[in-house]
C-alpha positions as CSV (number, residue, x, y, z in Angstrom):
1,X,25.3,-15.8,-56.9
2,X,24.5,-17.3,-60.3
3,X,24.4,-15.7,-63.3
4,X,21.3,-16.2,-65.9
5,X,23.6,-15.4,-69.5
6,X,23.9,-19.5,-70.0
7,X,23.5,-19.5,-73.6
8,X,26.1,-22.2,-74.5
9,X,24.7,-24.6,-72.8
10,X,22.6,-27.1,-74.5
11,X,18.7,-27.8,-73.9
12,X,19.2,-31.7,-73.0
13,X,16.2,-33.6,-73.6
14,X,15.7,-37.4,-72.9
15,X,13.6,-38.9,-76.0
16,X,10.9,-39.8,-72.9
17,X,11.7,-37.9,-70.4
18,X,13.9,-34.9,-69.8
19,X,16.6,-35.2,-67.8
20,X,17.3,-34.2,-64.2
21,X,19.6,-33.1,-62.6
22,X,19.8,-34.0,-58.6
23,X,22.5,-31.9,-57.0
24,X,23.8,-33.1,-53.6
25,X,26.2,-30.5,-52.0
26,X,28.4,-32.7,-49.5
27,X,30.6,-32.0,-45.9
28,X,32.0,-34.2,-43.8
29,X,29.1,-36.4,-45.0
30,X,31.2,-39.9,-44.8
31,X,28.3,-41.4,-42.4
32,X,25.5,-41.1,-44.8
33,X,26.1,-39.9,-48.1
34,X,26.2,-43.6,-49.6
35,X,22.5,-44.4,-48.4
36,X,22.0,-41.0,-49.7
37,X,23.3,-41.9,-53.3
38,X,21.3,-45.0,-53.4
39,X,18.0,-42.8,-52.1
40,X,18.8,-41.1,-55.3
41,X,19.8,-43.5,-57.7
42,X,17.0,-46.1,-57.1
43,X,14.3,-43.4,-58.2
44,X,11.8,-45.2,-60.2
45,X,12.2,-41.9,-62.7
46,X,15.5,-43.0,-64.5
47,X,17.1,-40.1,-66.4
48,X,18.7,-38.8,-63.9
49,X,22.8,-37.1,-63.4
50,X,23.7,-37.1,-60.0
51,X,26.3,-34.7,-59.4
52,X,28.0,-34.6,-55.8
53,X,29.8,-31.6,-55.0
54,X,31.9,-32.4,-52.5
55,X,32.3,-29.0,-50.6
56,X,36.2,-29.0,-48.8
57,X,35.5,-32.7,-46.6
58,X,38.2,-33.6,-44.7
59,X,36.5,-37.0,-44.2
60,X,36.0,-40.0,-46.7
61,X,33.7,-38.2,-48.0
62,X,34.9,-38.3,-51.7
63,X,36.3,-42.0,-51.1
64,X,32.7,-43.0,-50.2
65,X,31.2,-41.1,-53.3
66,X,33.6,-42.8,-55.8
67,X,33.1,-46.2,-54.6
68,X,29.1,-45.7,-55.2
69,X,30.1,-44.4,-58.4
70,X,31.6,-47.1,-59.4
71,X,28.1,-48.7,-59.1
72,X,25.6,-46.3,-61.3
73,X,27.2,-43.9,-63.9
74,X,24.8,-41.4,-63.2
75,X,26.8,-40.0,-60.6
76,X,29.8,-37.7,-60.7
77,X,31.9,-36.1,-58.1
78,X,32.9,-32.8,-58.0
79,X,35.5,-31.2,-55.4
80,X,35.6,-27.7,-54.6
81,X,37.5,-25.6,-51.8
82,X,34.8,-24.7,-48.8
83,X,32.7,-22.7,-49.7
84,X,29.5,-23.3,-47.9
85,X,25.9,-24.7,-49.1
86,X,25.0,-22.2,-51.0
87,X,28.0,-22.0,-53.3
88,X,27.7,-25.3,-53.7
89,X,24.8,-25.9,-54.8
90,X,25.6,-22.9,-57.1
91,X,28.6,-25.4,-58.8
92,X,25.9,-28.2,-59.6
93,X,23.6,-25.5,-60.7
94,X,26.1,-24.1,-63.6
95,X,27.3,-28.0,-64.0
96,X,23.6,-29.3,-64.2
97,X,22.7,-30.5,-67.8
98,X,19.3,-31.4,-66.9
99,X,15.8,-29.4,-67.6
100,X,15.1,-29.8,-64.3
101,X,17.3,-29.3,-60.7
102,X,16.4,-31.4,-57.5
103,X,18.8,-30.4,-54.5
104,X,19.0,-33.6,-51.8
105,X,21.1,-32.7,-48.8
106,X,23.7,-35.4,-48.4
107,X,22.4,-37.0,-45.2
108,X,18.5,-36.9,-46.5
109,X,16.9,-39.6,-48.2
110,X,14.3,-39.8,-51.0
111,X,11.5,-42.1,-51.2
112,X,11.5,-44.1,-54.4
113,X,9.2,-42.2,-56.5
114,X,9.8,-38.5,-55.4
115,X,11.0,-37.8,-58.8
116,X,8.9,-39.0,-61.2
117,X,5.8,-38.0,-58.9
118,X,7.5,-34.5,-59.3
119,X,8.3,-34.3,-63.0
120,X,4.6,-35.7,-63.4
121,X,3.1,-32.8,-61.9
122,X,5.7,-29.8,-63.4
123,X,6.1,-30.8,-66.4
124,X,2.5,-30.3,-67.7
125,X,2.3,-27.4,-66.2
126,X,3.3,-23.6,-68.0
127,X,6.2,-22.2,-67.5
128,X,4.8,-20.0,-64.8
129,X,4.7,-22.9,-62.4
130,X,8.7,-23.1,-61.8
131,X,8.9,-25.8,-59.3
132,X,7.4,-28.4,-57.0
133,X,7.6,-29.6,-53.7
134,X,6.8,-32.3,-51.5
135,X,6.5,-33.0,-47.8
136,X,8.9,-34.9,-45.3
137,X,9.2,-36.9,-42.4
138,X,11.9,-36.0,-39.8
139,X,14.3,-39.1,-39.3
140,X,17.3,-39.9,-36.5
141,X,20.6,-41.5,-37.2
142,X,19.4,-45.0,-38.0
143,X,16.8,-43.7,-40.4
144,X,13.9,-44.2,-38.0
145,X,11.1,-41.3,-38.1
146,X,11.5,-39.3,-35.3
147,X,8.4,-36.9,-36.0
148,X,5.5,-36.7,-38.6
149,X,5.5,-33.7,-40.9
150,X,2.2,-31.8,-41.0
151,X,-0.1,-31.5,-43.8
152,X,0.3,-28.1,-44.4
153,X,0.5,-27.1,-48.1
154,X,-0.3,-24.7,-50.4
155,X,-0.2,-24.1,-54.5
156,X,-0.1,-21.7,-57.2
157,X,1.2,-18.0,-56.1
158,X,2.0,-18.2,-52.2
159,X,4.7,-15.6,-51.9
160,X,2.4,-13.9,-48.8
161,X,1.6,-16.9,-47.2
162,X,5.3,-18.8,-47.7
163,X,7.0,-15.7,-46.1
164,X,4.8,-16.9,-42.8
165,X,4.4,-20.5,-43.0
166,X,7.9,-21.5,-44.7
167,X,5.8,-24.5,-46.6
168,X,8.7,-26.3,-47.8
169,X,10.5,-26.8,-45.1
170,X,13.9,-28.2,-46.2
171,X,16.8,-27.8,-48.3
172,X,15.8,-32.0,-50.4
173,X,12.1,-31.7,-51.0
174,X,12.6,-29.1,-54.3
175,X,12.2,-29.4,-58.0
176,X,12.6,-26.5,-59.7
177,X,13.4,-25.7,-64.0
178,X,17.2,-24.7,-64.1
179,X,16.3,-21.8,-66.4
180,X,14.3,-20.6,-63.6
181,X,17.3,-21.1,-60.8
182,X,19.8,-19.1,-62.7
183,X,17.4,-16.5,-63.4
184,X,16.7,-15.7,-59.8
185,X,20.7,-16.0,-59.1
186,X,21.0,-19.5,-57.4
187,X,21.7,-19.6,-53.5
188,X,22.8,-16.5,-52.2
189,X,26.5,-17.3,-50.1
190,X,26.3,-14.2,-48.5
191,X,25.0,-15.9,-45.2
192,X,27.5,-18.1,-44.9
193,X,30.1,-15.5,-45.4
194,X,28.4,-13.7,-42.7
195,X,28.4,-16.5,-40.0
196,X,24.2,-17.2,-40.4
197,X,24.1,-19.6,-43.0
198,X,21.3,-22.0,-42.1
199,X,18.4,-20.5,-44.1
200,X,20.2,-20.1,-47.5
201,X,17.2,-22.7,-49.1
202,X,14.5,-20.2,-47.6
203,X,15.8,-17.3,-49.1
204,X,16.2,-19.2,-52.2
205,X,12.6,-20.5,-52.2
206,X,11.1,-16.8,-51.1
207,X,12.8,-15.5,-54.7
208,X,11.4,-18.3,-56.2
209,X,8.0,-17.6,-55.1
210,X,7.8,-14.2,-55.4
211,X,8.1,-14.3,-59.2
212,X,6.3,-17.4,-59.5
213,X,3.5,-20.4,-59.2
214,X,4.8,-23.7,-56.5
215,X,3.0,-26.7,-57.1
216,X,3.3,-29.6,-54.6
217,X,2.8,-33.3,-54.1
218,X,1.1,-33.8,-50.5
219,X,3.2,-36.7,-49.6
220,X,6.2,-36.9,-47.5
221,X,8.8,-38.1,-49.8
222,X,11.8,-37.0,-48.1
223,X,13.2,-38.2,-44.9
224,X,14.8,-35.1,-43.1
225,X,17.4,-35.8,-40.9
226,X,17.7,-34.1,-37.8
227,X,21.3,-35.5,-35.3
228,X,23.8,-33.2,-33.4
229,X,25.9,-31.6,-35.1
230,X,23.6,-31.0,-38.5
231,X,23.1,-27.5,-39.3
232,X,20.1,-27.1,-38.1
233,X,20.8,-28.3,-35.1
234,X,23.3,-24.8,-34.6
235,X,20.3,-23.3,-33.2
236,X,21.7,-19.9,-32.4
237,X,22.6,-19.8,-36.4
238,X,19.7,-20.7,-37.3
239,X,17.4,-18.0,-35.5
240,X,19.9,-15.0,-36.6
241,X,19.6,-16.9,-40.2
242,X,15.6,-16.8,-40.0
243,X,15.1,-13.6,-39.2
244,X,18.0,-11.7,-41.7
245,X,16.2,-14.0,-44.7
246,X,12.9,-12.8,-44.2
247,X,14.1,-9.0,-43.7
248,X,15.9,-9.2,-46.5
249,X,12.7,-10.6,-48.4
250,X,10.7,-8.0,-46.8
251,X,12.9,-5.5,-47.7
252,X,13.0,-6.3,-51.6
253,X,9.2,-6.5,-51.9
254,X,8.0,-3.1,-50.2
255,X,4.3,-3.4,-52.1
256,X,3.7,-6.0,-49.6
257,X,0.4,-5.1,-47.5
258,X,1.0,-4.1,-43.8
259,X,-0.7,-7.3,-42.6
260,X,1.5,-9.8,-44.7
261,X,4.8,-8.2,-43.2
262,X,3.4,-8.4,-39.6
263,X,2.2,-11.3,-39.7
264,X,6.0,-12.6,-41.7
265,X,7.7,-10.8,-39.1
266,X,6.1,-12.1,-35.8
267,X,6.3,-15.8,-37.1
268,X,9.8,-15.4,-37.4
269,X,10.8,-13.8,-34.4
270,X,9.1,-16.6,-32.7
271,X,10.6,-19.1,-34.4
272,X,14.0,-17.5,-33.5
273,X,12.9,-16.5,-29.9
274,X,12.8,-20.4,-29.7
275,X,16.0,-21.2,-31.4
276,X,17.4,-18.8,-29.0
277,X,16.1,-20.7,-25.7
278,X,17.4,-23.6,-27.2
279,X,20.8,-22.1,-27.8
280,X,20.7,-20.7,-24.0
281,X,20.9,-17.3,-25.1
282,X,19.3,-15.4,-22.6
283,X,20.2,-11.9,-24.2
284,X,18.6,-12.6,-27.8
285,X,15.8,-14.8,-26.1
286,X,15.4,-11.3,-24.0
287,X,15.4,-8.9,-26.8
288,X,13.4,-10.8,-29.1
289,X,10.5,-11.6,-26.7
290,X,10.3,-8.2,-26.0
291,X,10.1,-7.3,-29.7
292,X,7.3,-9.9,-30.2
293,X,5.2,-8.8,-27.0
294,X,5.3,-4.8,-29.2
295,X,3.2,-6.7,-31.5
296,X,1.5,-9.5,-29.2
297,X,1.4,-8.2,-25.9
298,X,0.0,-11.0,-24.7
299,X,2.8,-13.5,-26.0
300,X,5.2,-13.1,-22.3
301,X,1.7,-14.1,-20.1
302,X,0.7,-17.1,-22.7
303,X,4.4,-18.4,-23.0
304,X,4.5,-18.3,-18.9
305,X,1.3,-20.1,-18.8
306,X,2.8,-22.8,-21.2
307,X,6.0,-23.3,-19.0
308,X,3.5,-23.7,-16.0
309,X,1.7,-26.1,-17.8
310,X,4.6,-28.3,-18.8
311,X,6.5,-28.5,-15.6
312,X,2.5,-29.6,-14.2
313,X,3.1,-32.6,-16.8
314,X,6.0,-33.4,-15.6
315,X,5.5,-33.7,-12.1
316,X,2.2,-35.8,-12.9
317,X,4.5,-38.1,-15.2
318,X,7.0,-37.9,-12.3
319,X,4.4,-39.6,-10.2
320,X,2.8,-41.5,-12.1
321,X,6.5,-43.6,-12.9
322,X,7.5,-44.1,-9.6
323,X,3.8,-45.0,-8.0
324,X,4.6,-47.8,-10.8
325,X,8.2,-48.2,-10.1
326,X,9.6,-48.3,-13.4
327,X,10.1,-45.6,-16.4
328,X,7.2,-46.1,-19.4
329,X,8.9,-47.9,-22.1
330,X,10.4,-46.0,-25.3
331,X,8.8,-46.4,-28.6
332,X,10.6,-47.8,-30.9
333,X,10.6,-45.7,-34.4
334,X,9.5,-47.0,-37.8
335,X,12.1,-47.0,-40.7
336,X,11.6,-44.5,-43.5
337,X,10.9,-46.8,-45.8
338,X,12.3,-45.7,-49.8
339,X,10.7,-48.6,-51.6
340,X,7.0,-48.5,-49.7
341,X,3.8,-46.6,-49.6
342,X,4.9,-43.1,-48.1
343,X,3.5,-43.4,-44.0
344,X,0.8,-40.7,-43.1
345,X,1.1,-37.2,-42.2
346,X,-0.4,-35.4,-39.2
347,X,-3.7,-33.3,-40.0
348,X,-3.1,-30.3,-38.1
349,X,-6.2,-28.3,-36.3
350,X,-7.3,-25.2,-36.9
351,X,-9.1,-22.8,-35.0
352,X,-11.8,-20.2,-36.6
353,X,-9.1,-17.0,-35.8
354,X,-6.4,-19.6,-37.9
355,X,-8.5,-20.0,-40.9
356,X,-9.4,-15.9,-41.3
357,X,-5.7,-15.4,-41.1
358,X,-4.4,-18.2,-43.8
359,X,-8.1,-16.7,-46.0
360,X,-6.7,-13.3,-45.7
361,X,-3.0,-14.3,-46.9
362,X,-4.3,-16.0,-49.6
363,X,-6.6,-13.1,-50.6
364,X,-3.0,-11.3,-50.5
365,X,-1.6,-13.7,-52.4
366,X,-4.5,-13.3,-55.0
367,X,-4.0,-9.6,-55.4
368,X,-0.1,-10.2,-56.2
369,X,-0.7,-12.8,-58.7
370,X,-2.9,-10.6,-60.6
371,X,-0.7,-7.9,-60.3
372,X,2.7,-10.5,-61.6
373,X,0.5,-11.8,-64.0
374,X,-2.4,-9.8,-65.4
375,X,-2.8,-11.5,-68.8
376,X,-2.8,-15.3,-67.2
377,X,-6.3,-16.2,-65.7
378,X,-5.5,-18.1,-62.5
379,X,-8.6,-19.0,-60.7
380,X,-8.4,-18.6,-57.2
381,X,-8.1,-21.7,-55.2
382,X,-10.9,-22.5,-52.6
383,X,-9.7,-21.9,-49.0
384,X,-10.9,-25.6,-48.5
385,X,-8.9,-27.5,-51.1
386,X,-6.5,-29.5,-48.9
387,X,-3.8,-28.3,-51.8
388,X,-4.3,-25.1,-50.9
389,X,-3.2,-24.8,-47.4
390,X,-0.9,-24.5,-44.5
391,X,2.2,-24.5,-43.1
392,X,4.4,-24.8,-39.8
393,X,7.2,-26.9,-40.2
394,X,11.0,-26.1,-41.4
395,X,13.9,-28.3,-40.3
396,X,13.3,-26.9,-37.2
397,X,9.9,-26.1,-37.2
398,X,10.3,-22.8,-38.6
């Protein structure tokens, strides 16, 4: 955890533009961090100081980094003993120069105007708004996109709603004010001591948010990458790291209303319950289900239903192949493309029972706001306004 007494360190300002800082914490990253670098360093927003913080790699991780260096001066290596994400991101924190702090995972990729379309928005904003997001597309190995992101998004104060819809959704789409980052105490490392790192950037953004106002850019700007062996692809980890981050959350902020923590809690124990299945643990799968049907009693018949409906698809697809003798052919992916427009997202839909729940979040939301910030006059945000909504997506769909 960071500390906020940073007095000694200088306010650097470009004449232009202020300065960011892009902090890219790196492990066994040989395979991608150099397309990551140049994600980075051809952002049409130019001051940037790209600091790599090259957590313990036993790869050519730091070989790879220093050769890119060579290229653009903007970016500097820094090796530390493993530590985990979390502390890592902590070292380019302290090390940061810049006004602002962008964190890019070091096998993500950026699309070419991420950062300036972020600086553009924060920056003439108040110092209540601390940071800004944007949205992603999920990409393989060989960049292609491998799933849309949904246009689920909200602005302003959306502590209540966050802690259910998780609206950021990974650890590269963030811009936040440094000031801001120390004062909430940077990532918190205790999950990775514990074995359930995963979520750190969660817990991180629920801090962020429950202090203050998120903007966000309603593009996907960030291609996410999802391969075995990533962390989110540890999918015990990552259930037992979901649902410790949002007790923990829930736990500091006991004025939140009854319905906000139910509804928090049950999103992510099904979240989990589903990292579980995937994991092929039948005990937790067990144990959570049966904590979800206390709230949902309902959930066990609709999740059998759902199996009964998929293995009915797949014995009509089954058929349907071999009356044809041959497999349908696989689509081939389009490239995440850094230099062109950004490709479209998927408008989710919404039922009626949907939109009362995300109305009476919001209203939740409202009522903390005014509470945080009596004195500012934030005008509530129409439940319409496409920047004021939704979420369902995380690294793993969270």
């Amino acid at each position: 955890m960071l500390s906020s007494s940073d007095t000694d360190r200088r306010d650097v300002r470009h004449v232009t533009q202020p300065l960011v800082s892009v902090v890219i914490p790196a492990f066994n990253a040989s395979g991608y961090i150099e397309r990551t670098l140049r994600s980075a360093g051809r952002q049409t927003y130019r001051n940037l100081e790209i600091i790599v913080i090259n957590d313990g790699s036993t790869d050519d991780t730091a070989r790879v980094a220093e050769q890119v260096a060579l290229e653009d001066s903007r970016i500097r290596l820094l090796s530390t003993p493993n530590r985990g994400v979390a502390a890592a991101r902590n070292t380019g924190i302290q090390e940061a120069a810049g006004l602002f702090v962008a964190f890019l995972d070091a096998d993500d990729l950026w699309h070419h105007t991420k950062i300036e379309k972020q600086v553009n928005a924060l920056d003439r904003l108040s110092p209540q708004w601390a940071a800004v997001y944007v949205l992603h597309h999920i990409i393989n190995h060989d960049d292609e996109i491998i799933r849309s992101c949904r246009l689920d998004v909200a602005r302003g104060y959306i502590f209540a709603r966050h802690l259910t819809f998780k609206y950021v959704g990974n650890g590269s789409a963030l811009l936040v004010r440094r000031d801001v980052a120390l004062e909430i105490g940077g990532f918190d490392s205790s999950y990775a001591a514990a074995g359930i790192g995963g979520c750190e950037d969660l817990d991180f953004e629920l801090r962020l948010a429950a202090r203050y106002h998120i903007d966000v850019i309603a593009e996907p700007l960030v291609g996410y990458r999802q391969y075995p062996g990533n962390m989110s692809s540890n999918h015990l980890q990552m259930g037992q790291s979901a649902l410790e981050v949002v007790r923990r959350s829930l736990a500091a902020n006991p004025h939140l209303p009854q319905y906000a923590t139910r509804s928090a809690t049950i999103t992510t124990q099904k979240y989990a319950f589903w990292e579980f299945r995937q994991a092929r643990n039948t005990y937790l799968s067990l144990v959570t289900a049966f904590s979800i049907s206390q709230r949902e009693p309902d959930f066990v018949v609709r999740l059998a239903l759902k199996k009964c409906l998929r293995l009915i698809n797949r014995c009509v697809h089954l058929v349907t192949t071999s009356a044809k003798g041959q497999d349908s052919p696989r689509m081939t992916g389009s490239k995440f493309d850094q230099e062109t427009a950004p490709s479209s997202v998927v408008h989710p839909q919404e039922t009626a029972q949907f939109r009362r729940h995300l109305v009476r979040l919001a209203e939740v939301d409202a009522e903390l706001s005014a509470i945080l910030d009596p004195i500012a006059a934030f005008a509530p945000v129409a439940i319409d306004d496409p920047n004021c909504l939704r979420s369902r997506t995380r690294k793993s769909e969270i």
